[in-house]
C-alpha positions in Angstrom: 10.1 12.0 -18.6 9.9 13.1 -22.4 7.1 15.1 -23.5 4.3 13.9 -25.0 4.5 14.3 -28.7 1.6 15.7 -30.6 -0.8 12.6 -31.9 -3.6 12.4 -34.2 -6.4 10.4 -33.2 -4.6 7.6 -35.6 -2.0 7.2 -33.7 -3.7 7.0 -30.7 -5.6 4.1 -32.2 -2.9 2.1 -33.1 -0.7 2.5 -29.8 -3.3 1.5 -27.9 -4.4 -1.5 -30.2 -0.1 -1.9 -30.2 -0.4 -2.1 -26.6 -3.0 -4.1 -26.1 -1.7 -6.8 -28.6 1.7 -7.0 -27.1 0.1 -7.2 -23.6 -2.2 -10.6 -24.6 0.7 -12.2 -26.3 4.3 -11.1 -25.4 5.0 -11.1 -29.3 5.8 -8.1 -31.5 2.8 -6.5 -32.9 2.9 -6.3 -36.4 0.6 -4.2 -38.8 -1.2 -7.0 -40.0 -2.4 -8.5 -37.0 -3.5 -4.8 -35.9 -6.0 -4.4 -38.8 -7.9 -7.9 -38.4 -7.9 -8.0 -34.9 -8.7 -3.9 -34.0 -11.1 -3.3 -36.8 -9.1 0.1 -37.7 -10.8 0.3 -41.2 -7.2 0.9 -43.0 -4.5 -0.8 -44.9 -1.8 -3.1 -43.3 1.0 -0.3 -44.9 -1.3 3.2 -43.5 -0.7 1.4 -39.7 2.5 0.1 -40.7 3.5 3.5 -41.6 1.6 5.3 -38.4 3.6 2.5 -36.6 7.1 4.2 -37.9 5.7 7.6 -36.3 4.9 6.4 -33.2 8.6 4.5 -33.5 9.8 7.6 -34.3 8.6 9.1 -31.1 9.8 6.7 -29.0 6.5 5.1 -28.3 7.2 2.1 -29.9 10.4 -0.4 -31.0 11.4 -3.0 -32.7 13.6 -5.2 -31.1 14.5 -7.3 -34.4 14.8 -5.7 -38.0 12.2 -7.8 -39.2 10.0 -7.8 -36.0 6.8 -6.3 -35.6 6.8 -3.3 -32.9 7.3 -3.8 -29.2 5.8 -0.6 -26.6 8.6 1.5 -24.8 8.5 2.5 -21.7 7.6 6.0 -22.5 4.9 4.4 -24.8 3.7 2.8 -21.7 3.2 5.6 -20.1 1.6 7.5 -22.5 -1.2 4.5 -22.8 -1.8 4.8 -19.0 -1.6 8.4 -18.7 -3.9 9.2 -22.0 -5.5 6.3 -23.2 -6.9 3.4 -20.9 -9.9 3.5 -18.6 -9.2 1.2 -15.0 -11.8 -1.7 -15.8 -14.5 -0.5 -13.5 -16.3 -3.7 -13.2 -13.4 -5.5 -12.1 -12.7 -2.6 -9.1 -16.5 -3.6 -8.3 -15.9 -7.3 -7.7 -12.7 -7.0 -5.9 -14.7 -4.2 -3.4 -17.5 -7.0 -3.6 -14.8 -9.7 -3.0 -13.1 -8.1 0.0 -16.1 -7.7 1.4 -18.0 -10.7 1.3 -14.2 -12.9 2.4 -13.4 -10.3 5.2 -14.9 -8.8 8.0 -13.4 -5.8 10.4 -14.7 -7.3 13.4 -13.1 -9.6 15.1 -10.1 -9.3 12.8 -6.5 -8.2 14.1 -5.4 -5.4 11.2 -2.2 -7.6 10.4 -4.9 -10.7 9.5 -7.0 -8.6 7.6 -3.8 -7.6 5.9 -2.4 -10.7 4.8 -5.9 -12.4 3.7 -6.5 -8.7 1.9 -2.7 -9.2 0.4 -3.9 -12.7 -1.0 -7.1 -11.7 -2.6 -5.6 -8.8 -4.2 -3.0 -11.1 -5.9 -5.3 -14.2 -6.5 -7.8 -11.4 -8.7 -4.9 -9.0 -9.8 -2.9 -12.4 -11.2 0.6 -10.2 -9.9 2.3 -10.1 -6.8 0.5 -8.5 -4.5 2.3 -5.8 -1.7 0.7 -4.2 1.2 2.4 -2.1 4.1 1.5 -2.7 8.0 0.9 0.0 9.4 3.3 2.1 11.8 2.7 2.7 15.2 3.3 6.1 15.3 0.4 6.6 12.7 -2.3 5.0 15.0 -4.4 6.7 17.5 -5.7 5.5 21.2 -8.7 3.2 20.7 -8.3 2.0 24.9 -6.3 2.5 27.6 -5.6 -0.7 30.7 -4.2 -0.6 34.0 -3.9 -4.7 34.7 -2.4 -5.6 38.3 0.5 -8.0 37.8 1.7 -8.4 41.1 1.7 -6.4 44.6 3.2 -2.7 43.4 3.4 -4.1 39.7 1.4 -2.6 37.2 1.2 -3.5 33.4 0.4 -0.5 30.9 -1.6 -1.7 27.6 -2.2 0.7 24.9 -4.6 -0.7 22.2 -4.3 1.4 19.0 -6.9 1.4 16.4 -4.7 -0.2 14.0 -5.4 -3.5 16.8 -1.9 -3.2 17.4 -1.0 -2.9 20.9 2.0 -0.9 23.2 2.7 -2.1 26.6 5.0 -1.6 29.7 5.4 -3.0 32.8 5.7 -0.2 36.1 6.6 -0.3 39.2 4.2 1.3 41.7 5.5 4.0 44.2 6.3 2.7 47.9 3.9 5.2 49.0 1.5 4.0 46.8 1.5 0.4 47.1 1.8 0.4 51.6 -1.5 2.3 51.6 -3.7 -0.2 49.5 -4.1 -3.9 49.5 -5.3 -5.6 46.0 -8.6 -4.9 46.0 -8.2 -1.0 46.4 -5.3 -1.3 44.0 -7.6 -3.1 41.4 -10.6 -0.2 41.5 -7.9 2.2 41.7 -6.2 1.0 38.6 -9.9 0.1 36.8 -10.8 4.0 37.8 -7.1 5.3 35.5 -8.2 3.3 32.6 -11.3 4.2 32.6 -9.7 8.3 32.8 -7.3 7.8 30.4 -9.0 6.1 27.6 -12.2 8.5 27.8 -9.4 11.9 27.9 -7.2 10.3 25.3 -9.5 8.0 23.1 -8.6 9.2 19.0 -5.4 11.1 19.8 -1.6 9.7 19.8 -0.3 8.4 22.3 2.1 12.1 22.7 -1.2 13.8 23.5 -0.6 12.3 27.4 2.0 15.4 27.8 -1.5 18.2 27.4 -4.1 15.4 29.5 -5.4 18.0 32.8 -4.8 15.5 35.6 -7.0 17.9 38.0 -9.8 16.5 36.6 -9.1 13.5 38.8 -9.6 13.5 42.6 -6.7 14.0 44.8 -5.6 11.0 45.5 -5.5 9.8 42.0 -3.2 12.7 41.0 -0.2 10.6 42.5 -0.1 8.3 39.6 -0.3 11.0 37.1 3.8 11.5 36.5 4.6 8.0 36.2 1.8 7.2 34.3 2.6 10.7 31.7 6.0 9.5 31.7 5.4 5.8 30.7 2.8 7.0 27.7 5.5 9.4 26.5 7.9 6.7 26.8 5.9 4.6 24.6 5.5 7.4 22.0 9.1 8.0 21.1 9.7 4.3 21.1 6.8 4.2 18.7 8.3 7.2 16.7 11.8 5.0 16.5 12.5 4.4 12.7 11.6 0.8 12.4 11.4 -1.5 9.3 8.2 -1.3 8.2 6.8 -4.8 7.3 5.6 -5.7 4.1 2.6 -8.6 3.0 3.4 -10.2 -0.3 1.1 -12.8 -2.0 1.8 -14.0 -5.4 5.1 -14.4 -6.2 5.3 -17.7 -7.6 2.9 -16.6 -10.2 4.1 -13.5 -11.2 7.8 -14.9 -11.8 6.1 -17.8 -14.0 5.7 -14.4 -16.6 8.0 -14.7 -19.7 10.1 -11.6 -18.9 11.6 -13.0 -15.9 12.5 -16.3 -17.6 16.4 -15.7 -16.7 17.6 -16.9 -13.2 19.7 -13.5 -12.8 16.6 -11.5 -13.3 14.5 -13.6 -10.9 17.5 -13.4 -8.2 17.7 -9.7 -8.4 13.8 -9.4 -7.6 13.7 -12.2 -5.0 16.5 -10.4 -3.5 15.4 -6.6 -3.3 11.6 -8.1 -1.7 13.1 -10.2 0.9 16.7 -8.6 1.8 16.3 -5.0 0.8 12.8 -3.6 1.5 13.9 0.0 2.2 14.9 0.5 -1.5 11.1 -0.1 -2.2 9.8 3.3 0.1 10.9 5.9 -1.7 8.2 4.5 -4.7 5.6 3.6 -2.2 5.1 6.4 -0.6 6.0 9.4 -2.8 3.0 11.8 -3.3 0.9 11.0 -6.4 2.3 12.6 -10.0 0.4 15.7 -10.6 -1.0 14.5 -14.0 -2.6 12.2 -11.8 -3.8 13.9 -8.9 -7.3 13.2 -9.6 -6.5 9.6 -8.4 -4.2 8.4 -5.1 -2.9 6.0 -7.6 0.8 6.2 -8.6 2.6 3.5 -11.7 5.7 3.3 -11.7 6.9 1.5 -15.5 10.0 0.4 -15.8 13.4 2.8 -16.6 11.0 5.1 -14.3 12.0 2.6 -11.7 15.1 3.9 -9.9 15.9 0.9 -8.7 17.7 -1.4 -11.1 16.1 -4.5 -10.4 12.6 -3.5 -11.0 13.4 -1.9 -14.8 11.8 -4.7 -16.0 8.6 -4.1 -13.9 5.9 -2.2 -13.5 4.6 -1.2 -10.1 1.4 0.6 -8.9 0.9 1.5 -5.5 -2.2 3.5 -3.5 -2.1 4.7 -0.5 -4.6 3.7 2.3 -6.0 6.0 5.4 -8.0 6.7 8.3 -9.2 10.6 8.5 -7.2 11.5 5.9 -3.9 10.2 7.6 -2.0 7.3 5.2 -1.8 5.1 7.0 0.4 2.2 4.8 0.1 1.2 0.9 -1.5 -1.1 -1.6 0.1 -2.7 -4.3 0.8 -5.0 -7.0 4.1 -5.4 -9.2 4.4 -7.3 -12.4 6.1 -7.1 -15.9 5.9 -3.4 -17.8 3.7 -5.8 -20.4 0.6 -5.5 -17.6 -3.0 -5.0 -18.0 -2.6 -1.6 -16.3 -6.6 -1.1 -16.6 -7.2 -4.2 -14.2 -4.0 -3.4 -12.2 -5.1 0.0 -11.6 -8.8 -1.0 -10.8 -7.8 -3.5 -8.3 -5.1 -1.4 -6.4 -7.7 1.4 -6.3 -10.8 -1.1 -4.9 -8.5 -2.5 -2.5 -7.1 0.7 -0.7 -10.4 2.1 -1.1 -12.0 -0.9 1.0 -9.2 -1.0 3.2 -9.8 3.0 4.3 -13.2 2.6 4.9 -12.8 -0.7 7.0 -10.2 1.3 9.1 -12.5 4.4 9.0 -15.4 2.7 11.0 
């Protein structure tokens, strides 16, 4: 990225009036327009010539000779980086939105999600993207030991993500010919119990430290198989895996002016639905240090390194539980977006998200 160039409060004016203008009508901005709509108190030819700096410095273009001036992508940045404010109240009634529409309890995280995905796209007016959590960033909520059949035993691991790892084991010989049901049932009641109070809030890997003498003898016998089968599920959940992506919006955002060619449209339709992985490398790269007062990241368009999205603009947040991320928040749309609301709503979102998943 260039660096920024030195600007007088004048120029600051008129990018971000230039800005502005070109964001609420996809036309070039001319001078004119920028004095009777902005209220600078100058001439048409001082911002037309302040208009050549800021051209100058790459900020602005014009795409025609006679055209007024169009923001670059660096001008873009500099306007999000510098100049705009996320609209505060609008973060407020998405954080209001979410909350009144949604409720943790009694939601599966992949429902809360998707109805979380739509709202953030129905306010943000852009297609909205939100990650599903992996497994292996979830911690033991409960532990079950459920008798399928005589010396069959099914393993349920409830995460706090409400996602769920399971497995099937086969009891011992010497197990099984020693109990009938009924013992099998409060033996098996008595493990879960064990397990989920020793390994509540710790992944699933912690099994390999769990001190099995603090069980009574005869309940030490299950301890390898059962070790084994949590481990088991711990690597599997530690497997690279694709991580699934929520998208809301789409139709809308594609209805936008700059996608108005079928090639364009293809490429993005393409990349969301057959080539996900492209898209991890921008959502979940740490936040740029100019910005590390916020977990917000924007990604505007030749900053994209992917070649269909140089037309777009991207901002992601990430969203936790105890500081751990657990997936990301976003919403992509043209470069010419109202980065204030965008930013606002990304940030409301992950920030209601986090603390749902916190409780």
């Amino acid at each position: 990225m260039d660096a920024a160039p030195p600007l007088t409060s004048r120029h600051e004016q008129v990018l971000q009036a230039t800005v502005r203008h070109y964001i609420a009508t996809a036309e070039p901005v001319g001078s004119r327009a920028i004095v009777q709509e902005y209220n600078l108190k100058v001439s048409p030819a001082t911002v037309r010539n302040t208009m050549g700096r800021l051209e100058k410095y790459g900020l602005l273009y014009q795409p025609h000779t006679s055209a007024g001036r169009v923001p670059s992508d660096f001008g873009y940045r500099l306007y999000v980086d510098r100049l705009m404010q996320p609209a505060g109240s609008l973060g407020q009634k998405v954080d209001a939105l979410l909350s009144e529409e949604l409720g943790w309890a009694g939601w599966s995280l992949e429902a809360l999600l998707k109805e979380a995905t739509q709202i953030l796209a129905q306010v943000s007016g852009y297609l909205a993207l939100i990650t599903v959590p992996q497994a292996s960033a979830a911690l033991i909520r409960h532990i079950q030991l459920v008798q399928v059949e005589a010396g069959q035993v099914l393993l349920l691991v409830l995460l706090d993500s409400l996602t769920t790892q399971s497995v099937v084991l086969k009891l011992p010989t010497e197990i099984t010919s020693t109990l009938g049901d009924d013992a099998e049932r409060r033996e098996l009641d008595i493990l879960s119990n064990f397990l989920t109070q020793h390994l509540r809030g710790r992944p699933l890997a912690d099994v390999a430290g769990l001190d099995w003498s603090h069980l009574d003898l005869d309940f030490q016998r299950y301890g390898a198989m059962l070790e084994q089968a949590i481990l088991d599920l711990a690597q599997r959940s530690q497997a690279p895996s694709t991580t699934q992506l929520l998208m809301s919006g789409l139709a809308e955002v594609l209805r936008q002016p700059e996608f108005a060619e079928a090639q364009r449209i293809q490429s993005i339709v393409r990349l969301l639905e057959e080539e996900q992985s492209q898209l991890w490398p921008l959502f979940f790269a740490p936040p740029a240090p100019a910005s590390s007062s916020s977990n917000v990241r924007v990604w505007i368009g030749s900053e994209n390194p992917i070649e269909p999205m140089q037309g777009c603009a991207l901002v992601v947040s990430n969203y936790t539980k105890q500081d751990l991320s657990l997936g990301t928040v976003g919403v992509l749309g043209p470069t010419r977006m109202v980065y204030e609301n965008a930013v606002a709503v990304v940030q409301a979102t992950a920030d209601y998200l986090s603390n749902a998943l916190g409780q």
